[in-house]
Backbone as JSON Lines, residues from 0, in Angstrom:
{"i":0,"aa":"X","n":[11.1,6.83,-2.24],"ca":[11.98,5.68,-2.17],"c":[11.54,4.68,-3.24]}
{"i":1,"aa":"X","n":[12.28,4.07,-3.94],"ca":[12.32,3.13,-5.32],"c":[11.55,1.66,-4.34]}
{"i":2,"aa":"X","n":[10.46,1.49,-5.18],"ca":[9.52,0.4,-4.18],"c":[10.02,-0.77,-3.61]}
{"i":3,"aa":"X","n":[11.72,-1.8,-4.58],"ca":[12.23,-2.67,-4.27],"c":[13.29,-2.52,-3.31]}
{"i":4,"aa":"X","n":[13.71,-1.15,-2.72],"ca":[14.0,-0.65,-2.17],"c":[13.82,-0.82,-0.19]}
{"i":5,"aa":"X","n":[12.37,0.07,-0.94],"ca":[11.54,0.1,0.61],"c":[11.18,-1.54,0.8]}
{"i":6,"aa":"X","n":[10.59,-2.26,-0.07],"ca":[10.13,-3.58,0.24],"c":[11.37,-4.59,0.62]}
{"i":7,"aa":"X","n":[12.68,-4.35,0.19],"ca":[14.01,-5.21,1.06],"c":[13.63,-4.23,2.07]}
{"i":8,"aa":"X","n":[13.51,-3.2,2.45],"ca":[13.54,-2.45,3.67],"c":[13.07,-3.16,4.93]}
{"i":9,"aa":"X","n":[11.7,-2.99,4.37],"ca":[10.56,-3.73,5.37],"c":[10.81,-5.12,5.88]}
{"i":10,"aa":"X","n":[11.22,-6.07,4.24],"ca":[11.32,-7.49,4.58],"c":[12.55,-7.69,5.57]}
{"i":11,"aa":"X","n":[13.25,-7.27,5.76],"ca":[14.35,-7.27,6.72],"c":[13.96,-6.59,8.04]}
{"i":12,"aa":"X","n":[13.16,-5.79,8.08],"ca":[12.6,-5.49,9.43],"c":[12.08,-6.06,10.13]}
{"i":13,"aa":"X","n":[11.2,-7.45,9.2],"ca":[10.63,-7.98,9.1],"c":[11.14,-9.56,10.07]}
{"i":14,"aa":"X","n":[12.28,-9.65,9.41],"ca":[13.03,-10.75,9.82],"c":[13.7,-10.57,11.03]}
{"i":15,"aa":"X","n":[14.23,-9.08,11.24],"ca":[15.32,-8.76,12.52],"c":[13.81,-9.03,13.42]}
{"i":16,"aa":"X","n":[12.38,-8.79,13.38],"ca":[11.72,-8.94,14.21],"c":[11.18,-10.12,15.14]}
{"i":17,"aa":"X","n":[11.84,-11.24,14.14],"ca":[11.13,-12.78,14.66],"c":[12.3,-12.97,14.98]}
{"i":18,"aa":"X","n":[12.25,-13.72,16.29],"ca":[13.34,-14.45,17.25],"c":[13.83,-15.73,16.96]}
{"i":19,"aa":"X","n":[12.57,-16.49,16.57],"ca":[12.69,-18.24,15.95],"c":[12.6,-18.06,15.27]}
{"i":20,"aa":"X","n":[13.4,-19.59,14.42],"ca":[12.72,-20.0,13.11],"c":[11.25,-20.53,13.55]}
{"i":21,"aa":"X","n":[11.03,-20.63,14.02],"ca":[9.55,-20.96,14.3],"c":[8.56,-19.64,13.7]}
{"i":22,"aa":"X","n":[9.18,-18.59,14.35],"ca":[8.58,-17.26,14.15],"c":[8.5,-17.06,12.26]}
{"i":23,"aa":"X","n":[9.49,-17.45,12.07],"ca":[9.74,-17.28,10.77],"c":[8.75,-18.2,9.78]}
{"i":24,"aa":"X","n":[8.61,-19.65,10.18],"ca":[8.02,-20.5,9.48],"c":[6.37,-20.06,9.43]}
{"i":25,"aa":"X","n":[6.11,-19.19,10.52],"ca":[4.82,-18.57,10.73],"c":[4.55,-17.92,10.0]}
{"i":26,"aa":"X","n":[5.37,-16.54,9.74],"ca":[5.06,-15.61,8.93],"c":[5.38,-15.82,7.63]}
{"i":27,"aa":"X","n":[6.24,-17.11,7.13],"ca":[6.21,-17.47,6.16],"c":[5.03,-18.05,5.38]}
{"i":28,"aa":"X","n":[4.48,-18.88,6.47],"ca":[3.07,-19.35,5.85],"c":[1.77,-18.51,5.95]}
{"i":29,"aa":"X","n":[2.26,-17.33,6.54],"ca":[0.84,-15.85,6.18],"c":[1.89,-15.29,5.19]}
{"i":30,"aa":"X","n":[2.59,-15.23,4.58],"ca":[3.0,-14.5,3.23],"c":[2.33,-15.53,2.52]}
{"i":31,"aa":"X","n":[3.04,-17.01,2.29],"ca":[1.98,-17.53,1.19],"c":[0.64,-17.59,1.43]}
{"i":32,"aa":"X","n":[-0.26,-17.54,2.59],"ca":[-1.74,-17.07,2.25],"c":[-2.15,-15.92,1.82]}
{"i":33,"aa":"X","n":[-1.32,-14.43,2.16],"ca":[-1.23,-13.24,1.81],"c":[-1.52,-13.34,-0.3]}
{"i":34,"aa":"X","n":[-0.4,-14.05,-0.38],"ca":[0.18,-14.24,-1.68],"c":[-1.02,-14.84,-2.68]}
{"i":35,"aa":"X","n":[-1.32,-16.18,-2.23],"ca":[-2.55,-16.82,-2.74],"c":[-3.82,-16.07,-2.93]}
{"i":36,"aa":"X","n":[-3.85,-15.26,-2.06],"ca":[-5.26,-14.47,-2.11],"c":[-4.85,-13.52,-2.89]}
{"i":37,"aa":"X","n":[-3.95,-13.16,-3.6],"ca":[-3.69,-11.55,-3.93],"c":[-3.56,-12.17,-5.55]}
{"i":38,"aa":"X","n":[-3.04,-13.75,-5.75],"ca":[-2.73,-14.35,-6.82],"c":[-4.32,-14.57,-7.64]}
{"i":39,"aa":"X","n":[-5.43,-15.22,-6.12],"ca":[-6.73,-15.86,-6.69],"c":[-7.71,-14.52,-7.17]}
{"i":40,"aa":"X","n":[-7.42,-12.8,-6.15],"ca":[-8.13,-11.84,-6.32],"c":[-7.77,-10.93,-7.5]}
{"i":41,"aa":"X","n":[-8.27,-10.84,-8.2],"ca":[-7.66,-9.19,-9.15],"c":[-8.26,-8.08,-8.37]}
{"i":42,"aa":"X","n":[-9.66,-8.05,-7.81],"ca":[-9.79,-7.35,-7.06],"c":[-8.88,-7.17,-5.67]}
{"i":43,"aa":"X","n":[-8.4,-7.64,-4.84],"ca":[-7.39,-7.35,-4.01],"c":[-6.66,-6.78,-4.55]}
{"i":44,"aa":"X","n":[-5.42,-7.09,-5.45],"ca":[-4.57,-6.46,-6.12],"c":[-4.72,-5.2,-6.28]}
{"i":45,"aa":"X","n":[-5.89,-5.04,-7.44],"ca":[-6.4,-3.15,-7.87],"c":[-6.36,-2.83,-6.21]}
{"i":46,"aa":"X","n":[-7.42,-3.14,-5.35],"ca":[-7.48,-2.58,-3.8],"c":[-6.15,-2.03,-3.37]}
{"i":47,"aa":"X","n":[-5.13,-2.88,-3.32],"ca":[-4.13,-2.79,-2.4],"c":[-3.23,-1.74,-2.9]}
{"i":48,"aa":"X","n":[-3.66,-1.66,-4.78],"ca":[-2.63,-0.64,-5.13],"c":[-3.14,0.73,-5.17]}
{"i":49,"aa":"X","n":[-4.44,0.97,-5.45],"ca":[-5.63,2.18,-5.58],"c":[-5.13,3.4,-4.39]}
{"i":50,"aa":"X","n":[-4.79,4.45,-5.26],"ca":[-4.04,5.46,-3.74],"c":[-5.65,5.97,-3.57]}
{"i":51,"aa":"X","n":[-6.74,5.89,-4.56],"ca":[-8.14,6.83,-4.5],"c":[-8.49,6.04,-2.95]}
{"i":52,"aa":"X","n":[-8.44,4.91,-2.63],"ca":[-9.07,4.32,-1.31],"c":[-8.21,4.41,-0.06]}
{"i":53,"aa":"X","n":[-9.15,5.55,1.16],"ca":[-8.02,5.77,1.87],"c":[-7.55,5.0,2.53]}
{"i":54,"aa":"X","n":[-6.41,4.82,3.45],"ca":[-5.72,3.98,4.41],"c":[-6.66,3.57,5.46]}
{"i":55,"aa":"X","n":[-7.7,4.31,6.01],"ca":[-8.7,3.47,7.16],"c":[-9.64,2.77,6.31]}
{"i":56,"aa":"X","n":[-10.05,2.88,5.3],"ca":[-10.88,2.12,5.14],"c":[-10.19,1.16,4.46]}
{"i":57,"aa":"X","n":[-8.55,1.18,4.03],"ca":[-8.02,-0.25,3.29],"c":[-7.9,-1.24,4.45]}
{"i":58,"aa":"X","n":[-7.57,-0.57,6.23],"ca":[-6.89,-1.02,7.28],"c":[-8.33,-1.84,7.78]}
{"i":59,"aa":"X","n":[-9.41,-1.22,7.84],"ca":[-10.86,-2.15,7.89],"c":[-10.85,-2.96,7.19]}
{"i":60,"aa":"X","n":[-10.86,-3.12,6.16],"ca":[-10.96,-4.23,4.98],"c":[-10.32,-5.23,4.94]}
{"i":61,"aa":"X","n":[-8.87,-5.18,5.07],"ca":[-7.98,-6.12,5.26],"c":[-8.16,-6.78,6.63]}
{"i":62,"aa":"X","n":[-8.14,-5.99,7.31],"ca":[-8.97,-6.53,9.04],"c":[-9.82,-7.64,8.53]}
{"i":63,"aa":"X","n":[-10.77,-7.34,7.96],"ca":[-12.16,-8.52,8.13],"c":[-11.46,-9.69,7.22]}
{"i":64,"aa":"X","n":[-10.76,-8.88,6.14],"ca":[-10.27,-10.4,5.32],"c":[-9.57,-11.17,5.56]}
{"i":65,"aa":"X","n":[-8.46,-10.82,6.03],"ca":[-7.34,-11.36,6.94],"c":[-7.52,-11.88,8.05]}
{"i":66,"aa":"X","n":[-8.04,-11.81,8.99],"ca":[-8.3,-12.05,10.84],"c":[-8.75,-13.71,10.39]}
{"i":67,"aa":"X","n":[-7.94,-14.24,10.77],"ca":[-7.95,-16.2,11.32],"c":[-7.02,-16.37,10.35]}
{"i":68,"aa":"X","n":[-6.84,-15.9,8.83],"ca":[-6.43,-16.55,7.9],"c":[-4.68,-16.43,8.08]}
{"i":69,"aa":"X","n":[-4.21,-15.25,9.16],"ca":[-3.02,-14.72,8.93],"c":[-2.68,-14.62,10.48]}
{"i":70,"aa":"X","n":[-1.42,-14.98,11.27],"ca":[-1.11,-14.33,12.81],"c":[-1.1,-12.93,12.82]}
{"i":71,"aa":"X","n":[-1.17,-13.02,14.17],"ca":[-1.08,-11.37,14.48],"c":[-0.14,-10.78,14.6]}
{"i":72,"aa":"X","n":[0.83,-10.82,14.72],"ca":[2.35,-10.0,13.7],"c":[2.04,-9.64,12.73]}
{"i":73,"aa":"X","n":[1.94,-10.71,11.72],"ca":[1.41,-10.39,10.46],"c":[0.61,-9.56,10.31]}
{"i":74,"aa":"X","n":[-0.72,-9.36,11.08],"ca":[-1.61,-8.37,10.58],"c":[-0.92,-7.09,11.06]}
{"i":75,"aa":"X","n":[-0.41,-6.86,12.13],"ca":[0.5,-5.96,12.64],"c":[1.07,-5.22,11.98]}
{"i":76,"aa":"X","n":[1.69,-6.2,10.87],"ca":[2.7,-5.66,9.88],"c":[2.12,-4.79,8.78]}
{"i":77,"aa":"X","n":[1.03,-5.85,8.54],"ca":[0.39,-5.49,7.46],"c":[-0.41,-3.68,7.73]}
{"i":78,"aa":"X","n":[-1.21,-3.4,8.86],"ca":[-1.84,-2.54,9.37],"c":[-0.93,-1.72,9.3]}
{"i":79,"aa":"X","n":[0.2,-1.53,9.87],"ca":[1.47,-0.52,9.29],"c":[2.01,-0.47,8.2]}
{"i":80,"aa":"X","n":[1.91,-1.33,7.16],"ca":[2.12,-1.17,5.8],"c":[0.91,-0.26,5.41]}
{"i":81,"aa":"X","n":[0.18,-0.4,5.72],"ca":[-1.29,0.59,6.02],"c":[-1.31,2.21,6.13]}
{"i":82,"aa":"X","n":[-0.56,1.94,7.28],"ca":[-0.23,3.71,8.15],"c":[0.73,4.47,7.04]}
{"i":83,"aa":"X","n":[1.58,3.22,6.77],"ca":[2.76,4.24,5.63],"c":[2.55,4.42,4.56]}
{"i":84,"aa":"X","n":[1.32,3.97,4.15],"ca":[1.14,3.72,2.91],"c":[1.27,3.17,1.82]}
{"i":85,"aa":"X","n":[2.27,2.15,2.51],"ca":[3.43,0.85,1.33],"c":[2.27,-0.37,1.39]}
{"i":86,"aa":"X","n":[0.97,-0.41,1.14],"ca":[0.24,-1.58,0.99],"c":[0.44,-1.95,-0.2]}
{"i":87,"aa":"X","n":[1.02,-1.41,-0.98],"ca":[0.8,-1.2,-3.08],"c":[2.46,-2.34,-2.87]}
{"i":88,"aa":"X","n":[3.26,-2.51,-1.77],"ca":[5.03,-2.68,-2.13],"c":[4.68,-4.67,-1.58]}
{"i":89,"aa":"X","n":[3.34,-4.7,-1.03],"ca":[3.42,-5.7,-0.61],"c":[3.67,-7.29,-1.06]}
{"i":90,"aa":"X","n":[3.63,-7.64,-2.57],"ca":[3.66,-8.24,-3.63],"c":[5.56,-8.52,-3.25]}
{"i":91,"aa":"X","n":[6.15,-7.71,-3.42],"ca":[7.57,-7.19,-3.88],"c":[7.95,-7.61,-2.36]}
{"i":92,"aa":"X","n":[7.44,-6.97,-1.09],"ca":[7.73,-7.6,0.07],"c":[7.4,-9.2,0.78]}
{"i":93,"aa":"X","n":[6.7,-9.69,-0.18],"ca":[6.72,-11.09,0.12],"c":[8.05,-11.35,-0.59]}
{"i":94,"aa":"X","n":[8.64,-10.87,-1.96],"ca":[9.39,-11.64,-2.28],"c":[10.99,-11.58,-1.75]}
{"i":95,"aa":"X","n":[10.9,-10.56,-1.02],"ca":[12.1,-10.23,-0.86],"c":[12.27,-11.02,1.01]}
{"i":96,"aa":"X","n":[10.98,-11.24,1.62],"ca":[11.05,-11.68,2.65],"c":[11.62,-13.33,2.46]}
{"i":97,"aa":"X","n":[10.95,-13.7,1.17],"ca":[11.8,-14.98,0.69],"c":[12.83,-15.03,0.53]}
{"i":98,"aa":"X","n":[13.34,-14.2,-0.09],"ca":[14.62,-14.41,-0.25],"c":[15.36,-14.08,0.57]}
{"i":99,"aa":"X","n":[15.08,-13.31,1.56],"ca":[16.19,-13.15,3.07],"c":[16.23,-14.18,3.74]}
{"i":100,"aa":"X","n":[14.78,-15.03,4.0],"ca":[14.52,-16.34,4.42],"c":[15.25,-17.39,4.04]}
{"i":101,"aa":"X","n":[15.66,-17.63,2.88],"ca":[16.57,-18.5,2.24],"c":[17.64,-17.98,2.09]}
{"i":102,"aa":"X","n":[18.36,-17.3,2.58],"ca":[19.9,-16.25,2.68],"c":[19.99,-17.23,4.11]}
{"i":103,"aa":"X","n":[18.91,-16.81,5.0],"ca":[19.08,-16.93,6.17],"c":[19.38,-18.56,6.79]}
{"i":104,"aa":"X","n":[18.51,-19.14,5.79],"ca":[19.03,-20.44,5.99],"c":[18.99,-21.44,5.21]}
{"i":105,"aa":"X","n":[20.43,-21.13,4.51],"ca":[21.38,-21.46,3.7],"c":[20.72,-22.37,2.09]}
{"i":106,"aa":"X","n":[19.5,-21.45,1.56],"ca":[18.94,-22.16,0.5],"c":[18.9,-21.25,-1.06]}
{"i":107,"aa":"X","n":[18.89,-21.94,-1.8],"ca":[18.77,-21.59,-3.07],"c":[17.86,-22.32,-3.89]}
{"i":108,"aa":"X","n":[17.15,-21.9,-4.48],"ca":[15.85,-21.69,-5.69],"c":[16.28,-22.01,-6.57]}
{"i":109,"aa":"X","n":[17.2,-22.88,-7.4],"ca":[17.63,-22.6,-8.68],"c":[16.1,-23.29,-9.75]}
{"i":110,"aa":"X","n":[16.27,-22.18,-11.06],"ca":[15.19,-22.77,-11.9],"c":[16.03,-23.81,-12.91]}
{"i":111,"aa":"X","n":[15.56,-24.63,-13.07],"ca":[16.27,-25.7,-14.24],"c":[15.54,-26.14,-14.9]}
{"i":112,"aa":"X","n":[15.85,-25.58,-16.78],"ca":[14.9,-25.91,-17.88],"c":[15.8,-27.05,-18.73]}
{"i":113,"aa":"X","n":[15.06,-28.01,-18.84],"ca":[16.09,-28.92,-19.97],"c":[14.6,-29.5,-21.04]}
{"i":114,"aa":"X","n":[15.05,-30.18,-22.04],"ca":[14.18,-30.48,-23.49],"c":[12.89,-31.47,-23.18]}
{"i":115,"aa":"X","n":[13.56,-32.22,-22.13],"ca":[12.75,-33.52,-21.63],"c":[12.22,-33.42,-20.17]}
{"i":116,"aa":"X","n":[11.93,-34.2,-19.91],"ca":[11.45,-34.46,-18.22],"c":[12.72,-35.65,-17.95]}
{"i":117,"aa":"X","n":[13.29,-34.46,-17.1],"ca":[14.67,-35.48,-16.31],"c":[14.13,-36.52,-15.42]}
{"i":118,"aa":"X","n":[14.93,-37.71,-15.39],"ca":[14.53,-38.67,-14.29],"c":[14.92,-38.33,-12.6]}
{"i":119,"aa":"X","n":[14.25,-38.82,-12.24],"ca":[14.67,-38.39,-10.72],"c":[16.15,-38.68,-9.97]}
{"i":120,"aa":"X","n":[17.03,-39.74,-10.86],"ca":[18.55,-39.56,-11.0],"c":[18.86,-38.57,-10.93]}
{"i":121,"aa":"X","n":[18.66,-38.19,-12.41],"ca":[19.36,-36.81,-12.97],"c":[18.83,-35.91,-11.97]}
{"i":122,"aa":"X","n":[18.34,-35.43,-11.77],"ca":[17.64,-34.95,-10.53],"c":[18.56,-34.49,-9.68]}
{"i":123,"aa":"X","n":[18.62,-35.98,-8.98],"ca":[19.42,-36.04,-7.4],"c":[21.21,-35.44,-7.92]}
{"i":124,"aa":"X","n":[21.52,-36.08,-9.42],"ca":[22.58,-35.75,-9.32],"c":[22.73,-34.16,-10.21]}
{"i":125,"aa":"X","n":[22.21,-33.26,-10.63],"ca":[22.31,-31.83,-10.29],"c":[22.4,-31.15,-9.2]}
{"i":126,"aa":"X","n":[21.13,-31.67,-8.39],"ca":[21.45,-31.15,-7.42],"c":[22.21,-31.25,-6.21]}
{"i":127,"aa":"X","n":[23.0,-32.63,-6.25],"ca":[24.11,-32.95,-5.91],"c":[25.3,-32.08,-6.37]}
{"i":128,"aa":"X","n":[25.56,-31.67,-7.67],"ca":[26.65,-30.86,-8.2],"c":[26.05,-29.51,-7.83]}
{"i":129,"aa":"X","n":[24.69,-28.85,-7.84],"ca":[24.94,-27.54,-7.27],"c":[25.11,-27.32,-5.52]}
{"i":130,"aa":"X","n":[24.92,-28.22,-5.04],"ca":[25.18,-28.3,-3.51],"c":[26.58,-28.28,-3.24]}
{"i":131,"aa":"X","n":[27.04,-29.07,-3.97],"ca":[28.66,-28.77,-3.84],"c":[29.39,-27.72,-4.51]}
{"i":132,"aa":"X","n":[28.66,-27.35,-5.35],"ca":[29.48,-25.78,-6.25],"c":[29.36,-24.92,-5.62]}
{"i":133,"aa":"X","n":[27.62,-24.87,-4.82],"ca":[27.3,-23.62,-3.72],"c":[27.14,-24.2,-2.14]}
{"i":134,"aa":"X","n":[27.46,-24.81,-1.83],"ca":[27.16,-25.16,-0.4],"c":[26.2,-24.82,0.0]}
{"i":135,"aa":"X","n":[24.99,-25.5,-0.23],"ca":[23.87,-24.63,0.04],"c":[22.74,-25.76,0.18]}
{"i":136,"aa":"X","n":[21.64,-25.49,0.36],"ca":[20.82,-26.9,0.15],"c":[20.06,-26.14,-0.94]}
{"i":137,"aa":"X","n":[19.18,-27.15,-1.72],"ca":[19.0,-26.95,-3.34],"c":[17.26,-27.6,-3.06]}
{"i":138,"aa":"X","n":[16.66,-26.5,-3.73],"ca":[15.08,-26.65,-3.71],"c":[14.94,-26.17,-5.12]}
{"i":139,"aa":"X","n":[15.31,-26.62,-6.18],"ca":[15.05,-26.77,-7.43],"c":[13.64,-26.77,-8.0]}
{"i":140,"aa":"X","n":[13.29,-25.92,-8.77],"ca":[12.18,-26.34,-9.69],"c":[12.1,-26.21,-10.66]}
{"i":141,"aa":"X","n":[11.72,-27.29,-11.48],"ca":[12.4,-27.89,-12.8],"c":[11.08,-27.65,-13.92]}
{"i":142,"aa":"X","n":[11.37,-27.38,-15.43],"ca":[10.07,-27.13,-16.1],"c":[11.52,-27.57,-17.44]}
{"i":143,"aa":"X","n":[10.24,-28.01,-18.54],"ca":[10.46,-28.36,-19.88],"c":[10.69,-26.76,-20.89]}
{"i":144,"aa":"X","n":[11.7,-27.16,-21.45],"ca":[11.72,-25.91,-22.38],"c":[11.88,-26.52,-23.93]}
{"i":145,"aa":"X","n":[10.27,-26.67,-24.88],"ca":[10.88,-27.13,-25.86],"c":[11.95,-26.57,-26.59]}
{"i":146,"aa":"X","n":[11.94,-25.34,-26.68],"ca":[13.36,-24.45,-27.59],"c":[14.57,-25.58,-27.16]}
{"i":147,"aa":"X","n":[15.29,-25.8,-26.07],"ca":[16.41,-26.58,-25.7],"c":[16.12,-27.68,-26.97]}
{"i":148,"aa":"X","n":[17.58,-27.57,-27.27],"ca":[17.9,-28.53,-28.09],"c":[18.19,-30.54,-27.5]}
{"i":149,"aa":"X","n":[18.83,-29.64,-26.12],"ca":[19.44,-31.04,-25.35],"c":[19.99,-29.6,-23.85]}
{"i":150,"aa":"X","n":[20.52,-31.08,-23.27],"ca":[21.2,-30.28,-22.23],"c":[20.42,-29.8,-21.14]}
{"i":151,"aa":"X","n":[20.76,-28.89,-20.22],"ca":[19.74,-27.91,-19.56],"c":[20.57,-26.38,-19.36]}
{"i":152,"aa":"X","n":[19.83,-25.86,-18.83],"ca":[19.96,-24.34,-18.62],"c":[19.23,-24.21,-17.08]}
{"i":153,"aa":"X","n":[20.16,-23.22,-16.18],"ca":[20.09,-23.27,-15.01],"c":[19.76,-21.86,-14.42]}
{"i":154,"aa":"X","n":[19.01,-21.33,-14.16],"ca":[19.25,-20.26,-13.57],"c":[19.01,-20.11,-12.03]}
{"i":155,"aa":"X","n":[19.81,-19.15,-11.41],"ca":[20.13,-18.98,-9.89],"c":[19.94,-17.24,-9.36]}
{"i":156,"aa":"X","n":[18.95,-16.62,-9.17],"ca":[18.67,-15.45,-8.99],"c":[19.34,-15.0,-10.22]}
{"i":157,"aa":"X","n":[20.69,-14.27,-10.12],"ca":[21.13,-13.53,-11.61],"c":[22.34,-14.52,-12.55]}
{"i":158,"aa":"X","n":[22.32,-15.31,-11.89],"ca":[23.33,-16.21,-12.42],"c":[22.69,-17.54,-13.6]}
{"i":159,"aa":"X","n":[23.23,-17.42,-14.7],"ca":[22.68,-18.23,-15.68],"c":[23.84,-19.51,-15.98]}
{"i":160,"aa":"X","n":[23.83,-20.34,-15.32],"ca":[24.51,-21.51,-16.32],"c":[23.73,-22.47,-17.2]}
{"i":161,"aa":"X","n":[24.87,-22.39,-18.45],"ca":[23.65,-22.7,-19.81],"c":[24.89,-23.91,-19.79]}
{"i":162,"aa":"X","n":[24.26,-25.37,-19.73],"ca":[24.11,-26.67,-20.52],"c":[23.94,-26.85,-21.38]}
{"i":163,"aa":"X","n":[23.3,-26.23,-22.02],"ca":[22.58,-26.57,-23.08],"c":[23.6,-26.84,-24.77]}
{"i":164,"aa":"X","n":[22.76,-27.8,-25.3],"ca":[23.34,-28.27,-26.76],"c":[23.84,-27.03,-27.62]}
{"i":165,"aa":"X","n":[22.43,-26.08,-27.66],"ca":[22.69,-25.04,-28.5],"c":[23.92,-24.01,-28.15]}
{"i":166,"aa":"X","n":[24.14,-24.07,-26.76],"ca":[25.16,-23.02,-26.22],"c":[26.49,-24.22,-26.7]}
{"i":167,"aa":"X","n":[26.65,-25.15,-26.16],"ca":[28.1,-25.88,-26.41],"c":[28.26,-25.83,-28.31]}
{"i":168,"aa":"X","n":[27.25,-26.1,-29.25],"ca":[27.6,-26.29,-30.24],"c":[28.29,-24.7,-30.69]}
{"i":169,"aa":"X","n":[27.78,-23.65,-29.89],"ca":[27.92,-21.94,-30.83],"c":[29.58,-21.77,-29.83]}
{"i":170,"aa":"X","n":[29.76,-22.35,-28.66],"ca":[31.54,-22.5,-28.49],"c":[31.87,-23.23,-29.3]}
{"i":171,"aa":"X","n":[31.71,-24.31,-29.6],"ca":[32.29,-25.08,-30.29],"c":[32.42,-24.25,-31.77]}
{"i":172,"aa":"X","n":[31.53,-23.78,-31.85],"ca":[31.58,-22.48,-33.73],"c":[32.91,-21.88,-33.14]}
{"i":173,"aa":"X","n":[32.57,-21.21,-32.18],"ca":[33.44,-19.76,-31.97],"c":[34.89,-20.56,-31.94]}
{"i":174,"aa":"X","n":[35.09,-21.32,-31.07],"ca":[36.51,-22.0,-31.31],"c":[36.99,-22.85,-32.42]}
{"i":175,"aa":"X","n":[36.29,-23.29,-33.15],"ca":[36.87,-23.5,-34.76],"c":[36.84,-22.14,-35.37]}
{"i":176,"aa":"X","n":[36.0,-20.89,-35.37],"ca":[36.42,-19.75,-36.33],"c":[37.76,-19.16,-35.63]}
{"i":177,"aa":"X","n":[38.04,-19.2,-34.38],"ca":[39.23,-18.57,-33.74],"c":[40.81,-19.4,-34.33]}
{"i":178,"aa":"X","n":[40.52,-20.68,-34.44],"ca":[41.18,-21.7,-35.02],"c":[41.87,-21.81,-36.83]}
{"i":179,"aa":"X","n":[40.46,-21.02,-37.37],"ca":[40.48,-21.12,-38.68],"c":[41.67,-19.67,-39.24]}
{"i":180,"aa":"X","n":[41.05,-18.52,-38.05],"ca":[42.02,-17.12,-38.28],"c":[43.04,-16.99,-37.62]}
């Protein structure tokens, strides 16, 4: 099975399994400790992906490292990511558990690059216009792109809306050469 595959698999198993959002906000905050440790370790990482180290001794290991830092669902989960052997998909299954999480209640991530550091106006009022374009609530995170000429550039999982100076000036080309022939 194609790993992004099995890992929406899981992360949705994942979710049909918790009853609350409570449940959810839980295992949300042992994915980001999961995550942090796997971000701060290179050794975890190699570990988790290494098929040479077998499954009981990855399922010990993670035991001692994990136990207080993570609930017990979570380790649950994790210990059967264990049994199946998908400890290597787990990276890919945090992310996809995010993003069902925010499907689930009603949020979007958009990234937004513009030339400068927007004021916290501009701010409120983007994300005022993507709340109303998507009905959605808007958890934006915003970074400088010197390349931008002006403007910004937006991206939304696969969806790109470009602001930007350099994109309006190359319509603006294309519709004077369409003009000119």
């Amino acid at each position: 099975m194609i790993p992004h595959r099995a890992a929406h698999r899981y992360a949705l198993a994942l979710i049909e399994t918790l009853e609350t959002n409570a449940g959810m906000e839980t295992i949300l905050q042992d994915m980001r400790n999961i995550h942090e440790m796997m971000i701060a370790s290179r050794d975890m990482r190699v570990f988790l992906q290494s098929p040479v180290v077998n499954k009981e001794k990855k399922k010990t290991i993670l035991k001692s490292l994990l136990t207080g830092k993570i609930s017990e669902p979570m380790m649950h989960f994790i210990i059967l990511l264990c049994e199946k052997r998908r400890e290597n998909v787990i990276p890919l299954i945090i992310q996809e558990f995010n993003d069902l999480c925010d499907l689930r209640m009603n949020i979007i991530r958009p990234r937004i690059a513009s030339a400068i550091e927007l004021s916290e106006k501009e701010k409120k009022s983007l994300e005022a216009q993507l709340n109303a374009r998507y009905n959605k609530s808007i958890l934006a995170v915003y970074n400088i792109n010197k390349e931008l000429r002006g403007g910004v550039l937006i991206q939304i999982g696969d969806t790109i809306i470009d602001g930007s100076i350099t994109h309006q000036l190359e319509t603006l080309r294309k519709r004077m050469y369409v003009g000119v022939n």
